[in-house]
C-alpha positions in Angstrom: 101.6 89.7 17.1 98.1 91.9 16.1 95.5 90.1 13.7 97.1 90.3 9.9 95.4 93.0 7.8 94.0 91.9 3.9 92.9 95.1 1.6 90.5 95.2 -1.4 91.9 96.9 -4.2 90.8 98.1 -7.5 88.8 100.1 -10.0 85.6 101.4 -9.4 82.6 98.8 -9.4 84.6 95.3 -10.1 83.2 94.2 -7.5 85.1 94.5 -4.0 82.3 95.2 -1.4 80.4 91.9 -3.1 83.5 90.3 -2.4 84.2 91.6 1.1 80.3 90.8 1.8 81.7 87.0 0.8 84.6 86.3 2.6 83.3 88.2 6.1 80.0 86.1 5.6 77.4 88.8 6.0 76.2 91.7 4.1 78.4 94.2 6.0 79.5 96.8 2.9 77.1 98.7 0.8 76.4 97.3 -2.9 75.5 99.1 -5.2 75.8 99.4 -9.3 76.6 103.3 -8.8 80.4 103.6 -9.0 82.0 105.2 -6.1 79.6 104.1 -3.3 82.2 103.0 -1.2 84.2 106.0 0.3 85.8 105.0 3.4 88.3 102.4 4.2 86.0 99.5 5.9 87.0 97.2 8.2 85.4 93.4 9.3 87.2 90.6 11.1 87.1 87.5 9.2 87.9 84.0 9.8 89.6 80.8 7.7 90.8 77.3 8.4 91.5 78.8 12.1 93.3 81.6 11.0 91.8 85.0 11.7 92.3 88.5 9.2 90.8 91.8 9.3 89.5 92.6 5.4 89.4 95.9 4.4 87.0 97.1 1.4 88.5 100.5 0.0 87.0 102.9 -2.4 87.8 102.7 -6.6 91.1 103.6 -7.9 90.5 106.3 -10.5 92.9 108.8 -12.1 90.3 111.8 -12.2 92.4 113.8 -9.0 90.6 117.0 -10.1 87.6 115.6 -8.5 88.0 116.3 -4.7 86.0 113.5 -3.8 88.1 111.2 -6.1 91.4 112.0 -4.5 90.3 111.8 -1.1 89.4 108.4 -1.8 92.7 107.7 -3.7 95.1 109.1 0.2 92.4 106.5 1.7 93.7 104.1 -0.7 97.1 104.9 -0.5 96.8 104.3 3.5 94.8 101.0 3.4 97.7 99.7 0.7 100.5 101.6 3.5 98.7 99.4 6.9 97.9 96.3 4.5 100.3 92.5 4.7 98.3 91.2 2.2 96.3 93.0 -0.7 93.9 91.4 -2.9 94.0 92.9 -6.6 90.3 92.4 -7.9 89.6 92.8 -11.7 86.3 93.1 -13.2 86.3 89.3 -15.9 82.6 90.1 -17.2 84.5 93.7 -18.7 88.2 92.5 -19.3 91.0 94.1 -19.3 90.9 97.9 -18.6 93.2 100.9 -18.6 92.7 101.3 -15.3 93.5 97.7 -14.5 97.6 98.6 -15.7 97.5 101.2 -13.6 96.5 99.6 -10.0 98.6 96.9 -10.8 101.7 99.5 -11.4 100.5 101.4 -8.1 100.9 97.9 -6.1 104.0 97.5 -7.6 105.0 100.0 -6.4 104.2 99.3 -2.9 106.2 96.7 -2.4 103.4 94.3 -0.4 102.5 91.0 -1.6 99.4 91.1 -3.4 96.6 88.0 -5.3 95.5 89.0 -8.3 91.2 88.4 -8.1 89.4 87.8 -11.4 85.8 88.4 -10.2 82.7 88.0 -12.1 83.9 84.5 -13.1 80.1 82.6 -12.9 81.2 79.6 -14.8 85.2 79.0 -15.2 84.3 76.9 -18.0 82.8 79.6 -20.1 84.6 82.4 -18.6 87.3 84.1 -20.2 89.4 86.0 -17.9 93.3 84.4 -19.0 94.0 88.0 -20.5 94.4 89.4 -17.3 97.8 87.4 -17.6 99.1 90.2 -19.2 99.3 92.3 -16.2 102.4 90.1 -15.4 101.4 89.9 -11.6 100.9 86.4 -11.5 98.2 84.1 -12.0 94.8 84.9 -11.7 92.4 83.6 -8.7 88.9 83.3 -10.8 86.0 83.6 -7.9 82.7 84.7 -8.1 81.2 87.0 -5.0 77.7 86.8 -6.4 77.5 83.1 -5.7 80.8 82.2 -3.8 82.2 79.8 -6.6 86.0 79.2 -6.1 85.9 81.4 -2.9 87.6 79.0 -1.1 90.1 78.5 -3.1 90.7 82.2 -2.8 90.9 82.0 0.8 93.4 78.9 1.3 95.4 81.5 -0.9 95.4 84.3 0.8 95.7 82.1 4.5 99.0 81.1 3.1 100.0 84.2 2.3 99.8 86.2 5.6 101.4 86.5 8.6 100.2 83.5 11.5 98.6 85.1 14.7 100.3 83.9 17.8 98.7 84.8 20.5 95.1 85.2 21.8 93.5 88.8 20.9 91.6 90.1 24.0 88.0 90.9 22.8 87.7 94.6 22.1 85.1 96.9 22.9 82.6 98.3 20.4 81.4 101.7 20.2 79.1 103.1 17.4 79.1 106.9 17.1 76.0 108.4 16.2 73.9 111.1 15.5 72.8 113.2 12.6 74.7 113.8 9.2 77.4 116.6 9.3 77.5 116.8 13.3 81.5 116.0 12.9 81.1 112.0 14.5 84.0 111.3 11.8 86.4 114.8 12.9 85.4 113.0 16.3 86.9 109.5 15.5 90.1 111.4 13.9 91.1 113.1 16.6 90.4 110.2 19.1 92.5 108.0 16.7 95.1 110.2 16.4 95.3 110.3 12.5 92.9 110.8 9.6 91.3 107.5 9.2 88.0 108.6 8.0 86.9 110.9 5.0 86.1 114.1 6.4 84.2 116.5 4.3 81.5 119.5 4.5 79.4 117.6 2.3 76.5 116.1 4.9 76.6 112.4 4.2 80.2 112.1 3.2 79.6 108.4 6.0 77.5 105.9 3.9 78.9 103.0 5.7 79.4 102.3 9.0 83.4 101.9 9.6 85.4 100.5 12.0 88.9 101.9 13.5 90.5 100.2 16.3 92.6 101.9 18.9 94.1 100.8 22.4 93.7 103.1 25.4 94.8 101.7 28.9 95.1 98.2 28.0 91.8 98.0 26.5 91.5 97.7 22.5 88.4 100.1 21.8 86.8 99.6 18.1 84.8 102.6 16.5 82.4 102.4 14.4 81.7 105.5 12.3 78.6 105.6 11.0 76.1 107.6 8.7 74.0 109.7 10.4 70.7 108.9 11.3 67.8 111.3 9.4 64.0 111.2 9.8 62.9 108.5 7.4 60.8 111.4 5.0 64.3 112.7 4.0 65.6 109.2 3.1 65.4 108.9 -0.6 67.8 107.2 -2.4 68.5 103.4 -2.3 72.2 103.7 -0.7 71.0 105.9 1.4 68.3 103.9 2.6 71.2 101.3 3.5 73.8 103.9 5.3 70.7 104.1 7.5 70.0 100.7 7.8 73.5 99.7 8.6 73.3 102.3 11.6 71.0 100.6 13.1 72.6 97.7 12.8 75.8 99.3 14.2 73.8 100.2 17.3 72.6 96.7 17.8 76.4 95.7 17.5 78.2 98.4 19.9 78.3 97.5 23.3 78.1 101.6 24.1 77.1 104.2 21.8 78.0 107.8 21.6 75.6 110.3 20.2 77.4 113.4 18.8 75.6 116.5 18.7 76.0 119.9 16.8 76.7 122.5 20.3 76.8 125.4 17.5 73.3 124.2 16.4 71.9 123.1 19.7 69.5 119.7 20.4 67.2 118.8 17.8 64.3 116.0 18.1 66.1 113.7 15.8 68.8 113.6 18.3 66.7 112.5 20.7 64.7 110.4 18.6 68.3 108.6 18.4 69.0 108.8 21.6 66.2 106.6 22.3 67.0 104.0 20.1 70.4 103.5 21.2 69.0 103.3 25.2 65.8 101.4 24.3 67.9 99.0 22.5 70.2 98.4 26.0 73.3 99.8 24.9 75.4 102.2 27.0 75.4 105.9 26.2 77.3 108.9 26.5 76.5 112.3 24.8 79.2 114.5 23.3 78.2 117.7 22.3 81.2 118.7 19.5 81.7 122.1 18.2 81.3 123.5 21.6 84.3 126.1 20.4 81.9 127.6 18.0 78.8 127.6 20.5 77.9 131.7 22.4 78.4 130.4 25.5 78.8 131.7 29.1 80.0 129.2 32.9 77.0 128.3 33.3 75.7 127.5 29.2 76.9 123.5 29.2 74.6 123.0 32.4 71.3 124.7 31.1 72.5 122.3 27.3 72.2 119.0 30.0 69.0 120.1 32.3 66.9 120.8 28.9 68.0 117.8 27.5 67.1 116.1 30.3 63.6 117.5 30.8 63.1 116.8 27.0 64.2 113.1 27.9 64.3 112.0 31.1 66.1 108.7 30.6 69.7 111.4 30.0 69.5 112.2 33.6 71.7 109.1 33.9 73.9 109.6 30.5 77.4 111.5 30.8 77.7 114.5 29.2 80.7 116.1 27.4 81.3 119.3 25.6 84.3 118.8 23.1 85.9 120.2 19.9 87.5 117.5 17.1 89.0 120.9 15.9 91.0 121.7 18.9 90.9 118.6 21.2 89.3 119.7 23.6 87.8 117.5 26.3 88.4 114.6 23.7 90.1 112.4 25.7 87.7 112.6 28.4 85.4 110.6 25.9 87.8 107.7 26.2 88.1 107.8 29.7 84.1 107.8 30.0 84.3 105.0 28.0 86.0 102.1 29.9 83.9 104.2 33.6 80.4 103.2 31.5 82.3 99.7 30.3 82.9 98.8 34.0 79.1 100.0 34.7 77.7 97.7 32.5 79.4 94.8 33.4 78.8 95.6 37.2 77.0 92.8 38.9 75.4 93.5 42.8 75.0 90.1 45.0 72.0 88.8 45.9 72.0 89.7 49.4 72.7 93.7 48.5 70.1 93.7 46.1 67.3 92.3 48.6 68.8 94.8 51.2 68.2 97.3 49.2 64.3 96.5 48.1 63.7 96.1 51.6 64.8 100.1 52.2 62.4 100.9 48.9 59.4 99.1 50.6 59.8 100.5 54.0 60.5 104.1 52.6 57.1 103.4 50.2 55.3 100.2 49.5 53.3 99.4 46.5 49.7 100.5 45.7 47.4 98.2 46.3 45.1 97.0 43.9 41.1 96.7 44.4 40.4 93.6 46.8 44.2 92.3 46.3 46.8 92.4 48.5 50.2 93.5 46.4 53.3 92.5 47.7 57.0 92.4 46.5 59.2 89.8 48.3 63.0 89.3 47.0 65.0 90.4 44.2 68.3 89.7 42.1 70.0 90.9 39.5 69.4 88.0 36.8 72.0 89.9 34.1 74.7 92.3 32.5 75.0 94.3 29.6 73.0 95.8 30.3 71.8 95.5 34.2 68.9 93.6 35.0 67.3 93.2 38.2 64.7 90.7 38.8 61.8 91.3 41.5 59.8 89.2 42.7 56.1 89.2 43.9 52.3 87.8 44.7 50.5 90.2 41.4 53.3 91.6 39.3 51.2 92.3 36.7 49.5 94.7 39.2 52.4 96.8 39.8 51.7 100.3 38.3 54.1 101.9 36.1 55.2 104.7 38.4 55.9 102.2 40.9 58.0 100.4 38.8 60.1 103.8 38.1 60.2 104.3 41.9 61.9 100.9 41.9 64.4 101.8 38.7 65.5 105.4 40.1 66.1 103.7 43.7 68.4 100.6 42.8 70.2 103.6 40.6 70.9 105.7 43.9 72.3 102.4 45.3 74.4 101.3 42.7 74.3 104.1 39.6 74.8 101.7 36.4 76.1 105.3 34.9 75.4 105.7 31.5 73.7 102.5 31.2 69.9 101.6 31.1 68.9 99.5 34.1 65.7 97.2 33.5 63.3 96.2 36.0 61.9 92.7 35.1 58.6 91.7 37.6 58.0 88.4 38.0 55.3 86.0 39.7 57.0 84.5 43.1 56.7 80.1 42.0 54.8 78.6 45.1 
């Protein structure tokens, strides 16, 4: 049986995302006083009295469908309520009871799942007066407050009672944060590898403010995507919510065990994209670089090789990065994404035995030994591979600290013709041999 699924539903600004932020335990949704900030359905695992949930934040209910925006977020809605066992009706106590309040309430009716009526907002129960949501005639209302956490409990044991029990052990999935700059098509991308429209797609750049997680399965392996806002130079970051769409990218890329960087093919590389790149390898994850819209790209046979070699002369580090050249239009090449996945999720975890690993440093010093430094002798004795995730090789020596850098690359790019680590940065630790 798969991990129950709890949605957030309500009005605009009542007070969900605070909420979710509560019961997952970090700051993981955007808040903000503007109405409509979140867009997307979000996802976060969650955990009570040993029973585990995925709670998903979804955008504001509103009745304004001539707004495109608006009803795009009222299908995501409408899907979140659809996938939902358990859905968490949140009112806004501070404002009372709204029009808009008779009208969610009707729409979960409707829906026939079990749902908790949330009065939020509710500081002090004492002074609080939120016993005219009664009215609604969906029960009685759960007074919490997400700004400080009072009565969240209560709202928990609540909602543990009300959902399905998990019996049996959920495998630990595999994180991937797709990146790159606004409008490049990373949510098209997660569509089509999902098979459905789980994310807001629009031609508005910066439709993504959050980052988003949808989980698939592929081979026996559950596969978790996080969809996130692009990435722009930090000059062209001015509003506050943007400021955190970009923040919580970052974040996503410290979370993902591999990273994919989309890229526009009909635009071709920009510096940004490399200037994410970077991060994404610099901070150890695994990489693989998709170049989407390569149906609208002027291309001839031998245009996707001369994409990678200048790519790769602008950043050396993507000579060992897969590349693909894909459409989320047409499918094309997409699944080829998912099977570089688990290749560069086997990488990663690949770990060489001691023995190979000094073999192999003993071919590198007899093919070209170290430079020596001024009246010291520099030598490098044994190495091992000291971790995973990503690769980590140890070597050992007299003067470490006198290795020169180039050396050091020698050392990286000859453990990769051994072993590969595709798609994976491999780091070179030196360290003093003990006496």
């Amino acid at each position: 049986m798969s991990i129950p699924v709890v949605a957030l539903v309500g009005r605009p600004n009542v007070g969900k995302s605070a909420l979710f932020n509560r019961i997952v335990g970090e700051n993981a949704a955007i808040v903000s006083d503007e109405a409509g900030t979140t867009r997307d359905r979000h996802f976060a695992r969650a955990d009570w009295s040993g029973a585990a949930f995925w709670l998903v934040d979804t955008g504001g209910i509103t009745d304004d469908t001539r707004v495109p925006m608006d009803a795009e977020i009222s299908r995501q809605v409408a899907q979140a309520i659809d996938e939902a066992d358990l859905l968490l009706m949140v009112v806004d106590a501070r404002v009372g009871l709204h029009p808009m309040d008779w009208r969610v309430a009707e729409i979960l009716r409707n829906s026939g799942k079990p749902f908790l009526l949330v009065a939020n907002k509710v500081d002090d129960p004492s002074t609080s007066d939120y016993y005219e949501f009664y009215a609604l005639g969906v029960g009685d209302p759960i007074p919490v407050s997400a700004a400080n956490g009072r009565q969240s409990g209560d709202l928990l044991d609540a909602l543990v009672e009300r959902i399905p029990a998990v019996s049996e052990t959920v495998p630990e999935a595999l994180e991937v944060a797709v990146i790159g700059r606004p409008n490049v098509g990373k949510s098209s991308l997660v569509n089509r590898l999902l098979g459905e429209e789980r994310l807001v797609v629009s031609d508005t750049a910066g439709t993504t403010r959050d980052a988003v997680d949808s989980a698939m399965r592929y081979h026996g392996r559950d596969l978790v995507f996080i969809d996130t806002a692009g990435l722009r130079r930090q000059s062209r970051i001015e509003d506050g919510v943007e400021f955190y769409s970009t923040l919580r990218s970052r974040r996503a890329i410290d979370r993902a065990a591999i990273c994919i960087l989309v890229i526009d093919g009909a635009e071709g590389l920009h510096n940004q994209d490399l200037k994410i790149a970077a991060l994404a390898w610099e901070s150890g994850r695994g990489l693989i670089v998709v170049v989407n819209k390569w149906d609208l790209a002027v291309k001839d046979e031998k245009t996707a090789a001369r994409f990678e070699r200048e790519c790769r002369e602008k950043a050396p580090f993507l000579q060992f990065v897969p590349f693909v050249f894909t459409s989320a239009i047409t499918g094309q090449r997409v699944n080829r994404i998912l099977e570089l996945l688990l290749e560069v999720a086997e990488e990663r975890l690949k770990r060489i035995p001691t023995a190979r690993v000094n073999e192999a440093l003993t071919s590198l010093l007899a093919r070209r030994q170290p430079p020596q430094a001024a009246g010291r002798e520099v030598k490098l004795m044994y190495a091992t591979q000291v971790d995973v995730a990503p690769p980590t090789i140890a070597v050992f020596g007299n003067h470490p600290d006198l290795v020169e850098e180039h050396y050091v690359r020698y050392l990286h790019n000859g453990f990769r013709e051994f072993w590969g680590f595709r798609g994976n940065p491999l780091q070179i630790l030196l360290r003093r041999k003990s006496a």
